[in-house]
C-alpha positions as MATLAB code, in Angstrom:
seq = 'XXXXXXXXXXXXXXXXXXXXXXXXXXXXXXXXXXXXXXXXXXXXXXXXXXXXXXXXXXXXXXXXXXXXXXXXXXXXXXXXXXXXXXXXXXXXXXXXXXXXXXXXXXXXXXXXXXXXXXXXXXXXXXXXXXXXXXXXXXXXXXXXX';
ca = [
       9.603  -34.313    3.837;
      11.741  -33.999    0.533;
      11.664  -31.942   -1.643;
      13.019  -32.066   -5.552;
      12.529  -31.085   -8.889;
       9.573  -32.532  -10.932;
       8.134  -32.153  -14.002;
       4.998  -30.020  -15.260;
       2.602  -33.050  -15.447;
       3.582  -34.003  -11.842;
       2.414  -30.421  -10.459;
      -1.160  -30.779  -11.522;
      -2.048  -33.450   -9.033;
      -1.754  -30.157   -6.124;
      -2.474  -27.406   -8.733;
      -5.649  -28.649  -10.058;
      -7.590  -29.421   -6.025;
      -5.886  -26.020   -4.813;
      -5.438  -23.884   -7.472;
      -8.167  -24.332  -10.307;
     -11.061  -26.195   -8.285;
     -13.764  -26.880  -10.268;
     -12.261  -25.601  -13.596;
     -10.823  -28.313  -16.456;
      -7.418  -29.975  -15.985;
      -6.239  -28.121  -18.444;
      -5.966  -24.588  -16.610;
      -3.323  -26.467  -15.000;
      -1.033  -25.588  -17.851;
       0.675  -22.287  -17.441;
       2.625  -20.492  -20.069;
       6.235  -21.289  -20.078;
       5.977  -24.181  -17.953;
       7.818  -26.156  -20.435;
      10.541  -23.298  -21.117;
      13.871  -24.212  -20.808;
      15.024  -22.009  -17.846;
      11.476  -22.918  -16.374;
      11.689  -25.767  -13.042;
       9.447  -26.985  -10.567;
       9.859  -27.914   -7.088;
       7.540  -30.835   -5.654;
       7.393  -31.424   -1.918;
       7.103  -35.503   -1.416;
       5.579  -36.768    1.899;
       6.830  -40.690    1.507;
       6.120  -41.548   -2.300;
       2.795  -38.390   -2.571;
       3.734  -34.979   -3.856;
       2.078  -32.921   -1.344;
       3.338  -28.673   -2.211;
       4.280  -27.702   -5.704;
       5.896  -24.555   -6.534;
       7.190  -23.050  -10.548;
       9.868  -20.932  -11.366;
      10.055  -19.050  -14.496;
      12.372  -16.948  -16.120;
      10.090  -13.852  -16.914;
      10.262  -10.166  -16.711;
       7.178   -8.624  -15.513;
       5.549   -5.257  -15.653;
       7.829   -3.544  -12.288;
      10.682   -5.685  -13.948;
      12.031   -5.010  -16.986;
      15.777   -5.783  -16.788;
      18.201   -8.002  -15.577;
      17.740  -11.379  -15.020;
      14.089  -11.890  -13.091;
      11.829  -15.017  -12.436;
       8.333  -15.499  -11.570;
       7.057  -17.548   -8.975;
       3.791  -19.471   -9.685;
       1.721  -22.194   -8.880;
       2.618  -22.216   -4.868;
       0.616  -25.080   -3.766;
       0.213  -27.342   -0.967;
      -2.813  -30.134   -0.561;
      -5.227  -28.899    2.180;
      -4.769  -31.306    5.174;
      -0.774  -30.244    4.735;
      -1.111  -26.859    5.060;
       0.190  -24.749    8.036;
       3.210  -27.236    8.461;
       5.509  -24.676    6.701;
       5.952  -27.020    3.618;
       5.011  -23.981    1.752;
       7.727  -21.871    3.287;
       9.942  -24.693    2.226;
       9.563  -24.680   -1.018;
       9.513  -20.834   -1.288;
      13.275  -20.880    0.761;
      14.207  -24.045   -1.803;
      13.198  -22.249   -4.770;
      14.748  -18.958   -3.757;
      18.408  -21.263   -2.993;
      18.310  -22.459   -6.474;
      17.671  -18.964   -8.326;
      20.627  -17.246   -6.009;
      22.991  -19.811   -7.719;
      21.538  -18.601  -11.232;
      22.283  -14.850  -10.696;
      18.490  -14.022  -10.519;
      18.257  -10.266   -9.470;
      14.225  -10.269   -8.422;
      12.126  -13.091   -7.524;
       8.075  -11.921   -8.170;
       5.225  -12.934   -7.973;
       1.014  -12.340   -8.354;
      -0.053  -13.585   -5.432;
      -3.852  -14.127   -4.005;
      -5.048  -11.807   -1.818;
      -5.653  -14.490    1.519;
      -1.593  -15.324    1.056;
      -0.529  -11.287    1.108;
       0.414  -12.338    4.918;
       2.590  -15.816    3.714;
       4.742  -14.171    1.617;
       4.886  -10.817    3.627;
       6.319  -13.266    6.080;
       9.236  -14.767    3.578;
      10.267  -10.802    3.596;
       8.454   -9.929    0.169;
       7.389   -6.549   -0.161;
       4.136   -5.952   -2.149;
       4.585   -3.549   -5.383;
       1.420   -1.725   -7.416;
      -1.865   -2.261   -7.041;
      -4.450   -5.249   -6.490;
      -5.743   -6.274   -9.471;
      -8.274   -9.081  -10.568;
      -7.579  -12.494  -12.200;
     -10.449  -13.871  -14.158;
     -12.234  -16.746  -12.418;
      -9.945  -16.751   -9.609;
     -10.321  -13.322   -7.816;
      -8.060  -10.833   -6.972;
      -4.137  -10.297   -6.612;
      -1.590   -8.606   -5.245;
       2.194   -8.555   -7.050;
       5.309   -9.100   -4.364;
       8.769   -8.920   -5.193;
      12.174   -9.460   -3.351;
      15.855   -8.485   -4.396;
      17.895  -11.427   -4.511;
      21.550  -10.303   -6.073;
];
């Protein structure tokens, strides 16, 4: 497996089966992909893109200052999963924002992945709260600098 940085159209080919089944390509598209400061991470399996993951430069409601990025779109196609290509990109993406003085990674995370990222050593903040069409959430954070 390698892994490297793609662009926003390449993520929707393991966003759109994992993340927004059954809903129009276009809820693919998050805000900010195409910021700037924003990157994406695609795990490749030979020549197919098999685990996407975003990073965004965003303060969020439990952080409001200093320099903070969101995690989003952590995906991996379903006969993949369990084969810690997840974890990989999560460690990956975390190496790349500890060279861009990035004081808290965070993220909204659904509920059936608490125990994934609980695993990486992120603690859960607040409380669970729903996301329209796709079901409920949990917010996790860790300190990086």
């Amino acid at each position: 497996m390698k892994i490297k940085t793609i662009s926003t159209q390449q993520t929707f080919s393991v966003r759109h089966p994992i993340l927004r089944k059954g809903l129009p390509i276009e809820s693919c598209q998050f805000r900010r992909d195409n910021h700037e400061k924003t990157f994406h991470l695609g795990a490749y399996k030979k020549d197919q893109i098999i685990g996407v993951i975003s990073c965004y430069l965003e303060n969020g409601t439990f952080f409001t200052s200093g320099i903070n990025y969101q995690i989003r779109g952590v995906a991996v196609l379903e006969k993949f999963q369990k084969k810690g290509i997840g974890r990989a990109l999560m460690i990956e993406a975390e190496k790349n924002l500890r060279t861009s003085d990035c004081d808290f990674i965070w993220l909204n995370a659904r509920l059936n992945a608490n125990e994934f990222y609980t695993k990486l050593k992120y603690d859960p903040i607040g409380p669970i709260f729903n996301v329209a069409e796709i079901g409920n959430h949990q917010c996790f954070y860790k300190k990086l600098n």
